[in-house]
Every structure is written in structure tokens, then in C-alpha cells.
C-alpha positions as CSV (number, residue, x, y, z in Angstrom):
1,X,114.9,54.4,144.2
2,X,117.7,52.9,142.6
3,X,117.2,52.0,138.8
4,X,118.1,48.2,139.5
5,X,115.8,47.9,142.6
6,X,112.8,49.7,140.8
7,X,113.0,46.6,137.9
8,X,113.3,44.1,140.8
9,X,110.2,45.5,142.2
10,X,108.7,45.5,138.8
11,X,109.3,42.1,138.3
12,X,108.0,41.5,141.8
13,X,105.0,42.9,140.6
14,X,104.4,41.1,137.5
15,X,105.1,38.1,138.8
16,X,102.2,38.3,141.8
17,X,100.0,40.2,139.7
18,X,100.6,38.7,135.8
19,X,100.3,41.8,133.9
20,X,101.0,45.9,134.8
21,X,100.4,49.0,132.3
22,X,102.5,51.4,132.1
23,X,100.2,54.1,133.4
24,X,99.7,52.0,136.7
25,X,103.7,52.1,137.4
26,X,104.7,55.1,136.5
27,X,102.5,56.2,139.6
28,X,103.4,53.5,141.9
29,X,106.9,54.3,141.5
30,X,106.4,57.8,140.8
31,X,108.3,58.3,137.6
32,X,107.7,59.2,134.1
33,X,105.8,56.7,131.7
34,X,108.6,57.2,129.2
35,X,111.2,55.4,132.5
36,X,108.9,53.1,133.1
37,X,109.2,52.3,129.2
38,X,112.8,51.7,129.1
39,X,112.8,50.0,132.4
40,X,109.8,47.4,130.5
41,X,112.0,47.8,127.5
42,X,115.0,46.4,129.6
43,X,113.1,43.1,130.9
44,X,112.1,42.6,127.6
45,X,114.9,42.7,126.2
46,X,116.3,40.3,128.7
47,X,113.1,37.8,128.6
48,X,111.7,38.7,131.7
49,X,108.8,39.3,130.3
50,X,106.7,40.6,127.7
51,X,105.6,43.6,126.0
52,X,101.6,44.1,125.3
53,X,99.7,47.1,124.7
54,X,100.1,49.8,127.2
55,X,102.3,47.8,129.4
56,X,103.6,44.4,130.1
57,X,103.0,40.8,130.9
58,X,105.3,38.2,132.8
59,X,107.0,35.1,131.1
60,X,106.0,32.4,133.3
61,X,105.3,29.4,131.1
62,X,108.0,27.3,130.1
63,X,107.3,26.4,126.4
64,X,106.9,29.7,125.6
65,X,109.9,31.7,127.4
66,X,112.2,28.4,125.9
67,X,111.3,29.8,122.5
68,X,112.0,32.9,122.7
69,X,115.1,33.4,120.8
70,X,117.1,36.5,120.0
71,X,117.9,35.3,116.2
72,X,116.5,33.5,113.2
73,X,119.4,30.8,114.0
74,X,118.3,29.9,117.5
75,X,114.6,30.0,116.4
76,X,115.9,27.3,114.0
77,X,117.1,25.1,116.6
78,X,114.0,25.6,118.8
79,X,111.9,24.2,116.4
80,X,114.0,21.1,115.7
81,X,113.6,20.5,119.1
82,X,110.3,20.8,119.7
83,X,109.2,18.7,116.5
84,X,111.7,15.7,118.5
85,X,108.9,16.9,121.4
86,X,106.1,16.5,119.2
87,X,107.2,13.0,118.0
88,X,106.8,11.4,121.4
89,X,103.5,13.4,122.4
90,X,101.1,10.4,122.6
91,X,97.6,10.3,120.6
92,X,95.7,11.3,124.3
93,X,97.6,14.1,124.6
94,X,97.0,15.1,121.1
95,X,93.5,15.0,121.2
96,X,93.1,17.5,124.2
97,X,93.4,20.9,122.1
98,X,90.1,22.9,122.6
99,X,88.5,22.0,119.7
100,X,87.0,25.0,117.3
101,X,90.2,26.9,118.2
102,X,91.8,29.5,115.5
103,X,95.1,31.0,115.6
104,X,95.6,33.9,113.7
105,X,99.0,36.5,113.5
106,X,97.9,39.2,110.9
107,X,97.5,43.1,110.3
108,X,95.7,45.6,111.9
109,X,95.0,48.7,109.7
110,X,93.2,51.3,109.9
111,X,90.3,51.9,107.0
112,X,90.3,55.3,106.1
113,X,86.9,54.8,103.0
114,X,85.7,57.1,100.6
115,X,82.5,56.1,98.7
116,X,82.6,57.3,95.2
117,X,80.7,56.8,91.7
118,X,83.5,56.2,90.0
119,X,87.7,56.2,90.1
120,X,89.3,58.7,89.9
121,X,92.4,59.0,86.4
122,X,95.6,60.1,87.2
123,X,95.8,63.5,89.1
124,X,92.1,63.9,88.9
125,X,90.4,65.0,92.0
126,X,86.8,64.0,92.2
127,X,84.1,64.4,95.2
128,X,83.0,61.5,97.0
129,X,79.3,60.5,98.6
130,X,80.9,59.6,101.9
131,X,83.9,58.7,104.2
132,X,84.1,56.6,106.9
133,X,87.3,55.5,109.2
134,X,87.4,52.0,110.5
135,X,89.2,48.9,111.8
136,X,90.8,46.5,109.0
137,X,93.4,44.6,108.1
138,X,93.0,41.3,106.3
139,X,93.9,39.8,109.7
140,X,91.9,41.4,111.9
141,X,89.2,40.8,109.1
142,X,89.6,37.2,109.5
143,X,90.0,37.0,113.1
144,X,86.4,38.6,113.4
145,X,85.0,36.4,110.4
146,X,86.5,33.7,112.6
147,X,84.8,34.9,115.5
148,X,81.5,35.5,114.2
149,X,81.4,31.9,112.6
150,X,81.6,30.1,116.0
151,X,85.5,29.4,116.5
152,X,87.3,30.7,119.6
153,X,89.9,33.1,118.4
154,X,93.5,34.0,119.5
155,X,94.5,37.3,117.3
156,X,98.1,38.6,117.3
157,X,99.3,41.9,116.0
158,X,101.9,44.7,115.7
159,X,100.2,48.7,116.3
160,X,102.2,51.8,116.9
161,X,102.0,54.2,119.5
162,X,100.0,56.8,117.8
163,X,96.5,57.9,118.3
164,X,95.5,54.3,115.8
165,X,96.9,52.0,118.7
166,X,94.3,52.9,121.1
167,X,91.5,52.8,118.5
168,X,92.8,49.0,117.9
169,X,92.6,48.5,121.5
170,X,89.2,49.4,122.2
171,X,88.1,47.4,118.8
172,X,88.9,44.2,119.8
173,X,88.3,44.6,123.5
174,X,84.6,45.9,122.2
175,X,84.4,42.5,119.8
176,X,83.4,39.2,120.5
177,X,87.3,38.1,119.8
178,X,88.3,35.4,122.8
179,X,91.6,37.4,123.0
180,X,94.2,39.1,121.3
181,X,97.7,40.5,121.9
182,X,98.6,43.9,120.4
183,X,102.2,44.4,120.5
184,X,103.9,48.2,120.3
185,X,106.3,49.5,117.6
186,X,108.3,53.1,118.7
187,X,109.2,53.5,114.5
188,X,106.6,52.7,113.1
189,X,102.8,54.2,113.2
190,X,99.5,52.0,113.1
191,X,99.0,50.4,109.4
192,X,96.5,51.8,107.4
193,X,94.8,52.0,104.3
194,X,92.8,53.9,101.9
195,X,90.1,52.5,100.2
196,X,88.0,53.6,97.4
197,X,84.5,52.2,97.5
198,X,82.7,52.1,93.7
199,X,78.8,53.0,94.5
200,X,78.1,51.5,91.4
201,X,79.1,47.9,92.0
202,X,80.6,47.6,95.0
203,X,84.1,47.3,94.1
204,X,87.4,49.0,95.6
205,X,90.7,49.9,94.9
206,X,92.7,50.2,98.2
207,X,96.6,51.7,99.3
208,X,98.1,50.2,102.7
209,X,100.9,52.0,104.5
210,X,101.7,48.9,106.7
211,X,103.6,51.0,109.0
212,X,104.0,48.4,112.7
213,X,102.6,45.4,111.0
214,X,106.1,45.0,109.0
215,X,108.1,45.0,112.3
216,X,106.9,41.7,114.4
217,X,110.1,39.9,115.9
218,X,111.2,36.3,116.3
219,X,110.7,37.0,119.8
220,X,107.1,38.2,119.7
221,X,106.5,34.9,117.3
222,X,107.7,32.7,119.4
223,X,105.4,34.1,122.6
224,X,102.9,32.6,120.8
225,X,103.4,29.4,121.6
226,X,101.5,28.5,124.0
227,X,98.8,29.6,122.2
228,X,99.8,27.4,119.0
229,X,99.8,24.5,121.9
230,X,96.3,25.0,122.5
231,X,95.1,25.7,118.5
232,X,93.0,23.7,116.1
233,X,94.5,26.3,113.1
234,X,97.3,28.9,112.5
235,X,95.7,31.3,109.7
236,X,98.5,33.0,108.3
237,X,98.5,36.1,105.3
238,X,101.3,38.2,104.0
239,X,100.8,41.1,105.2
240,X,103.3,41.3,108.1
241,X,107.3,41.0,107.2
242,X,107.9,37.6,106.0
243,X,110.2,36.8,108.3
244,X,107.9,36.6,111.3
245,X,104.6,35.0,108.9
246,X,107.1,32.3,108.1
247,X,108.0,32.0,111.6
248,X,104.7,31.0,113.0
249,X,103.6,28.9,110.1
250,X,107.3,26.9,110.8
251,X,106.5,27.0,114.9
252,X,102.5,25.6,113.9
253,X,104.3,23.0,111.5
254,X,106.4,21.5,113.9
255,X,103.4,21.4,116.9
256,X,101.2,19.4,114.2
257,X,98.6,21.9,113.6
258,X,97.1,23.1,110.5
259,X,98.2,25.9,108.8
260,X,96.2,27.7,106.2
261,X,97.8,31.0,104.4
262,X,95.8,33.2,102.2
263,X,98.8,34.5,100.1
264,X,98.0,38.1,100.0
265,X,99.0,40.1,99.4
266,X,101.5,38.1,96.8
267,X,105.1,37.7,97.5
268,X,107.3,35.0,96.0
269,X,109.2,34.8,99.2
270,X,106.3,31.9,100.3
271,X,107.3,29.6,97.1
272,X,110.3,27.6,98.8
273,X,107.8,26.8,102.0
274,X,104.3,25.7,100.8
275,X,104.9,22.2,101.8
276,X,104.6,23.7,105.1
277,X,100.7,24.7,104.6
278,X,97.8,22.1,104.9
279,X,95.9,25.2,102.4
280,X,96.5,27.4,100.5
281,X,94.1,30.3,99.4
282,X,94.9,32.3,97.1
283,X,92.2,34.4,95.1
284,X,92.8,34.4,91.2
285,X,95.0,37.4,90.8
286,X,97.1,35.7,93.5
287,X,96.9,32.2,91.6
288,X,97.8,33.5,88.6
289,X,101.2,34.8,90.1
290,X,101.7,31.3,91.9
291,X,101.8,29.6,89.0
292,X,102.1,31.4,85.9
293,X,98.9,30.6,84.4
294,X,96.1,33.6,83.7
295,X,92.6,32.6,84.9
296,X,89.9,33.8,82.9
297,X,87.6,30.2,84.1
298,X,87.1,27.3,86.5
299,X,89.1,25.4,83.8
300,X,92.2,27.8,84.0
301,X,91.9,28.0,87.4
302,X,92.2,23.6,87.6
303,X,95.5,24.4,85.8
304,X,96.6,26.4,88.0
305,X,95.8,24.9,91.1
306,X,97.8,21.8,89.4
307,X,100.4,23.9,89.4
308,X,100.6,25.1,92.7
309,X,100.1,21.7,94.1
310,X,103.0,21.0,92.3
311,X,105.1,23.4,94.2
312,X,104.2,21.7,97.1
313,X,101.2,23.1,98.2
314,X,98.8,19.9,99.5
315,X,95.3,21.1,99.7
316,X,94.2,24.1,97.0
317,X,91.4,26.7,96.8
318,X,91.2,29.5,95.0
319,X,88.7,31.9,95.4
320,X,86.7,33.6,92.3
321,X,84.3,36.0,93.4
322,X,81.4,35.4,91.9
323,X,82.1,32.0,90.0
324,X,82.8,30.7,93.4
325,X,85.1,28.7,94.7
326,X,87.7,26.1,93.4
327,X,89.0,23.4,95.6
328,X,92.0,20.7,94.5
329,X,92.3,18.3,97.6
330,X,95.7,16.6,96.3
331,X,93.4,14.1,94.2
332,X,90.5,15.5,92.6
333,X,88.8,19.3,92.0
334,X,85.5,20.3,93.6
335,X,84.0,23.6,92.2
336,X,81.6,25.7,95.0
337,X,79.3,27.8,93.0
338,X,78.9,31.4,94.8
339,X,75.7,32.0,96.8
340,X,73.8,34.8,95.2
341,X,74.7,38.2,96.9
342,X,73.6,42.0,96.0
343,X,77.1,43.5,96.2
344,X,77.6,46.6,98.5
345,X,81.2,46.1,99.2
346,X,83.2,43.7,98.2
347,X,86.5,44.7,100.3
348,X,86.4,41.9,103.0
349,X,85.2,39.3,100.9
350,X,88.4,37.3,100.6
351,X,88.6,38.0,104.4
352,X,85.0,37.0,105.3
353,X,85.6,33.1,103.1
354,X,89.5,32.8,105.3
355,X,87.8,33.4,108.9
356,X,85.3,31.5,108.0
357,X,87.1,28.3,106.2
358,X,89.1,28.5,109.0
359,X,86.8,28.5,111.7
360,X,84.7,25.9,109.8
361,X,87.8,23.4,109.3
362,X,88.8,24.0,113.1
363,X,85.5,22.7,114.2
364,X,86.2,19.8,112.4
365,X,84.5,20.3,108.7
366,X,85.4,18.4,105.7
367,X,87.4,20.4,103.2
368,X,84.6,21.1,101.1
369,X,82.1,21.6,103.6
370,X,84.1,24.5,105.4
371,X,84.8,26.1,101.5
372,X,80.9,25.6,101.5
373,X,80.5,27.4,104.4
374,X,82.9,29.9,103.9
375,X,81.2,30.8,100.5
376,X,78.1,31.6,102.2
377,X,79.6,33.4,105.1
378,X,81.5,35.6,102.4
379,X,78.1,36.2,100.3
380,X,76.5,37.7,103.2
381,X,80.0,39.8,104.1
382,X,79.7,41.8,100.9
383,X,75.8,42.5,101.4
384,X,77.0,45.5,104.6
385,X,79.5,48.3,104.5
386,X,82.9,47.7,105.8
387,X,85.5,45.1,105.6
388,X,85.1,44.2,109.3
389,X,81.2,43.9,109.4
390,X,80.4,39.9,109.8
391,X,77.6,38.1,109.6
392,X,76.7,35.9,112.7
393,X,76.7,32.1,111.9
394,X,72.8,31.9,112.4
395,X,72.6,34.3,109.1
396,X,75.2,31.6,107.4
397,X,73.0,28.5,108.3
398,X,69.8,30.1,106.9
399,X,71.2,30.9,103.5
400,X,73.3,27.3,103.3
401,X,69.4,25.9,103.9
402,X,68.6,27.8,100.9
403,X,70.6,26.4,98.3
């Protein structure tokens, strides 16, 4: 069969069918899996259709194959043309999002843990208790917060195509995630990171390679709009190149949804866009960077939420462990004390309160109740091992009733 034909076919296939892996067409056409790539890489390439893990997926909807562009310029233009769009949308057709909906473009990592008494000093070698390799990522974190704390969840992510990818693929097909796309890098391997875990107090220090998650394209942004379309909340982190975060939080901007970005890890690329985010959530390292002040207490962190509102930022929380939670609405401050928690490990803690804010604010919670909310979701997160392992909302309702 003649390369040309083959594609036709392909796309004849995709087209009746939605979605084909690779495996699948390498045997119906019987060729290699590495043709069937370049033939998928091709149509791709051409906007035919769409590349997902282990295969591929048809463009057929018309908002999202008009955004996909091959350059930050035409991306540009797209969005200028959708916000003219959005203008004229009338209020019914506004209100017919699914409510409780989260949006979330992030990492996916892989956790390689050691649990240790203590640190280890510069070239020091020391034993540790245990290991344990699991799924992370602060978005993939926050996508399963979100998830466990009742919002229907659309997760987006870059993997390689190294023993990792598969491991993310049967993660969040095994979770309670409402769906996901995993796009494929050929450079790049699976991110990952290594995590010490104190057995002392709970704390970590942690290393990421973010191998994939630093390659996402404006094309593979813009696919998600059609999911944006349908989304309560875009929850955003900086994790994945800057180019493509900014992307999305521009494309959610200009459909009129909200747009929350926990700023970690901290790059001063964001600075010139937070007018673009409805929050901000930075934890106090991270606050301390956005706006110069050192927090050491709620009163320097009022200062420096101040500050960052000032930079255009309109709604303000900064997380602080256990003194809680700080929120600036634009007006006035509103400090959420920290439920009381036995530490076992605090490394998805900042993940656990995003999810969970966001999920909260999605299904249509004040500003302070949702940072109420996500305090106690986040106090219940650091009580289990593993940045991944949420507690179900039940669990959260309980310990709001106690305070």
C-alpha cells in the first residue's frame, strides 16, 4: 500500500472510529509501529488530528481545530478573536458550563521516595528506612485533590515514551479522574523527582528532572479548548515551559473562566501577566519572591500580599503551613487558621489546598469558604504517605464540623 493511501485510510479510520492506537494499526496495515508513528506524526503535523497516548485522536470539533495554530503569533490572533466571540455569547449561554468543572494543564512526575531520619550534608551517603516509587507532579497532585473533593476533572499532560509513560497511563485510568490527555515527547523522558522524606517531622527536600513536561506546544494548548468551553476553572502551576502555562491561562482568560495559578515552582516570567489570574497561590517562600518582602508572620505575609495585588494580581492567598492560610480579596485580609494535623508527609500539601480550592470555588464557594475547605482537605493530605494520596470529601466534611 502506497504511503499516501495508507494515511487516507487512517484518516478514514479515525474519522468513523474517533480514536486508533498505534498498536491497533500497525496490524491492520501490517507495518511497523515506528511507520505508523511517522504516518500519525504527519497528520499531526498537518492538523488532521491529534496525538494522545499510544496513538491518535481525530480533530472534528470546530473551536478547537480553529485554534490550533503553528506559532505564538497566530495563537495571538486566535485569541483576539475568540474574546470578540465571547463578547456576544449571551448570559443563557453562559450559564450552561457543567458546573463543579476543573481544568487543569500540569506535570506528571514520577516520585522516586526515600524515608530517612535525617538529611543527608554534602557528599555524605546515609541509609534510608524505606523507598517507594510513585505518581506525582504538582499537577497531577491537584488534579486528584480535585477529584477526590467532588469536582469533575479534565487533566492535561506531557509523558515520554519510556517505561514512566505507561505507569502514567495506567495511574489515571485506575483513578477516579473524569479524563485526561497524556500527550508523547520522542526527546524527552517522563519527569521525575526524588524526594527525601524526614521520619522525624514529616518534611522533604525534593529534585525534579522535568524531562516531557517542559515540551507542551501551542498546538497541544490550544486542543484544549473545548474542554476550557465546558470549565468552571483553569488551575495552572509552573511547572511545564512557560510558554504553554501562559498559553492556557491567556486561551481561559479570553473564554471568561477563572484562572487560578499556584506559582511554583517560582519564575519571574508570570510577573507581566497576573492580571490575567482571578488567584493567585503562592506558598510563603513563593510570596516572598513575588514581592520582595520576607515572611516570618501573618502580618508580613498582609504586606506582601499588598504587594502582589499591586502587581496586578486580584484575589490573594498565600499558604503558611501550619499558621494557615492568608486570603486578600482586593479589599480586605481574612486569615484561615490550619486545622490540627499529625504530620507524616508534608509533600503534597500545597497540592492537596490547590485541588481542593479549586474544586471548592468551581462548585461555586465563596473565596473564603473554598480556602476553608481547602485547609482542611490539605490537613488530612499530610496525615498519609505520598503526595498523591487524597482524602475523600466525606473525611473533609467531618473535620470542617469539628472546628
Amino acid at each position: 500500500m502506497f504511503l499516501e493511501e495508507r494515511r487516507n485510510q487512517i484518516l478514514a479510520y479515525l474519522a468513523k472510529h474517533e480514536r486508533a492506537s498505534v498498536d491497533y494499526l500497525a496490524t491492520a496495515f501490517a507495518v511497523s509501529k515506528e511507520t505508523i508513528r511517522s504516518d500519525l506524526n504527519e497528520l499531526a503535523r498537518l492538523h488532521l488530528i491529534q496525538r494522545c497516548y499510544g496513538g491518535a485522536i481525530i480533530v472534528r470539533r470546530l473551536l478547537q481545530s480553529e485554534l490550533i495554530a503553528p506559532s505564538g503569533e497566530n495563537f495571538e490572533v486566535l485569541l483576539k478573536r475568540l474574546e470578540k466571540q465571547n463578547r456576544h455569547q449571551t448570559s443563557k449561554q453562559k450559564g450552561n458550563s457543567m458546573n463543579g468543572k476543573v481544568c487543569i494543564l500540569g506535570s506528571f512526575n514520577v516520585d522516586i521516595v526515600a524515608k530517612v531520619m535525617r538529611f543527608p550534608k554534602g557528599g555524605e551517603s546515609i541509609m534510608a528506612q524505606g523507598s517507594a516509587i510513585g505518581p506525582g507532579g504538582k499537577g497531577a497532585n491537584q488534579a486528584m485533590a480535585a477529584s477526590r473533593a467532588g469536582a469533575q476533572v479534565y487533566f492535561i499532560a506531557k509523558v515520554g515514551t519510556d517505561q514512566f509513560s505507561q505507569f502514567a497511563y495506567d495511574h489515571f485510568t485506575a483513578s477516579d479522574i473524569h479524563s485526561f490527555k497524556l500527550y508523547q515527547s520522542d526527546s524527552e523522558p517522563t519527569g521525575n523527582a526524588i524526594i527525601y522524606v524526614s521520619q522525624q517531622n514529616g518534611e522533604n527536600m525534593i529534585a525534579i528532572h522535568p524531562g516531557a513536561n517542559q515540551t507542551i506546544t501551542d498546538d497541544e494548548v490550544a486542543a484544549i479548548a473545548s474542554e476550557l468551553t465546558t470549565s468552571d476553572v483553569l488551575l495552572v502551576q509552573l511547572e511545564n515551559n512557560f510558554s504553554a502555562t501562559l498559553n492556557a491561562i491567556k486561551l481561559a482568560h479570553t473564554l471568561g473562566k477563572k484562572v487560578i495559578l499556584n506559582p511554583a515552582p517560582y519564575s519571574s516570567e508570570i510577573l507581566p501577566y497576573l492580571d490575567y489570574l482571578d488567584v493567585i497561590t503562592p506558598n510563603e517562600t513563593e510570596a516572598s519572591l513575588l514581592s520582595g518582602i520576607d515572611i516570618h508572620d501573618v502580618d508580613d505575609a498582609k504586606e506582601a500580599a499588598l504587594k502582589i495585588a499591586a502587581l496586578g494580581a486580584k484575589r490573594v492567598i498565600i499558604t503558611m503551613g501550619s499558621r494557615g492560610a492568608l486570603l486578600l480579596d482586593g479589599k480586605q485580609f481574612q486569615h484561615i487558621p490550619a486545622f490540627p494535623a499529625l504530620g507524616v508527609d508534608t509533600t503534597g500539601a500545597g497540592d492537596a489546598f490547590n485541588g481542593a480550592f479549586a474544586a471548592a470555588l468551581a462548585n461555586g464557594q465563596s473565596l473564603v469558604q473554598a480556602a476553608t475547605y481547602a485547609s482542611a482537605f490539605a490537613s488530612l493530605a499530610v496525615e498519609r504517605e505520598g503526595a498523591s494520596n487524597m482524602p475523600e470529601h466525606q473525611q473533609v466534611i467531618a473535620r470542617l464540623s469539628q472546628r
